[in-house]
N, C-alpha and C positions, 0 to 999 in steps of 0.2 A: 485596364491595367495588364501589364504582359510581366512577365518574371525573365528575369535576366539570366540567359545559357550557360555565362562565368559563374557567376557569384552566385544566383541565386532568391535574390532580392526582388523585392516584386519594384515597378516603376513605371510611369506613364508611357502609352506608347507613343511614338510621333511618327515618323516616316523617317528621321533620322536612325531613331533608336529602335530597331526591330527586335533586335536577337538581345541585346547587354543594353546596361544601363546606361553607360558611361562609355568615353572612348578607351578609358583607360583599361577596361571590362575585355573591350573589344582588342587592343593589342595584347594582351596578356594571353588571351583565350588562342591568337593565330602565335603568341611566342612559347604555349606551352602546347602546341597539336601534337599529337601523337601519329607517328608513322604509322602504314598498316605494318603490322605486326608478321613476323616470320617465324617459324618453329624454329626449336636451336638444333634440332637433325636437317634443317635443311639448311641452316649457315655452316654447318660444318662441311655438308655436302657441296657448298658453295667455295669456301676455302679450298678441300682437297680438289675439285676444277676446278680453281687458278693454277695451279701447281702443275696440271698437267698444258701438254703442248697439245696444238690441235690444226689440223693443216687448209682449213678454211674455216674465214667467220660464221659459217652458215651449220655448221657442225658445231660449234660453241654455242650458237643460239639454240640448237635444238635440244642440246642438253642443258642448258639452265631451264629451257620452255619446260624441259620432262619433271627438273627439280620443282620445281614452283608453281607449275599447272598441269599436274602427273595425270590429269584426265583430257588435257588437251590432243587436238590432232596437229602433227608437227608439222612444220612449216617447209614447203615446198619451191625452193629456191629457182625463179626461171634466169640464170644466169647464162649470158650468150656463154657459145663454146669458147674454148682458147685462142683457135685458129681464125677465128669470125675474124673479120676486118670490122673497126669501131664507126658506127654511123654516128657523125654529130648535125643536128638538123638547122636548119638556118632560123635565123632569128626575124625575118625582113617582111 
């Protein structure tokens, strides 16, 4: 007997029904998931950056990385230079 992750209710297992009893168990459980959760100091910190301008993508990234993972090591962008000429490689 295995207990159903939705509801709760105990039910036979089979190889269909692992986690819920029912399918109907099983949609309900993936229609009511829950995001991971965000502090509401860091959505507001997320708002006030949008609002600002910022003059490469890779500087926006580093700072939502700082809001959201304030203990991570920032990301280290190897973007060719401006002047580079674009190498595209063959396909053959």
């Amino acid at each position: 007997m295995g207990i159903c992750s939705y509801c709760g209710c105990e039910f036979p297992k089979t190889r269909a029904t692992r986690k819920y009893c029912t399918s109907r168990c099983k949609t309900n459980a993936c229609l009511t998931r829950k995001p991971s959760r965000i502090r509401a100091a860091d959505v507001q910190a997320i708002y006030a950056l949008l609002q600002d301008d910022f003059d490469s993508a890779d500087e926006l990234m580093g700072r939502l990385r700082s809001i959201l993972l304030p203990g991570s090591e920032p990301v280290v962008s190897s973007a060719p230079p401006a002047d580079a000429a674009a190498f595209i490689p063959r396909l053959d």
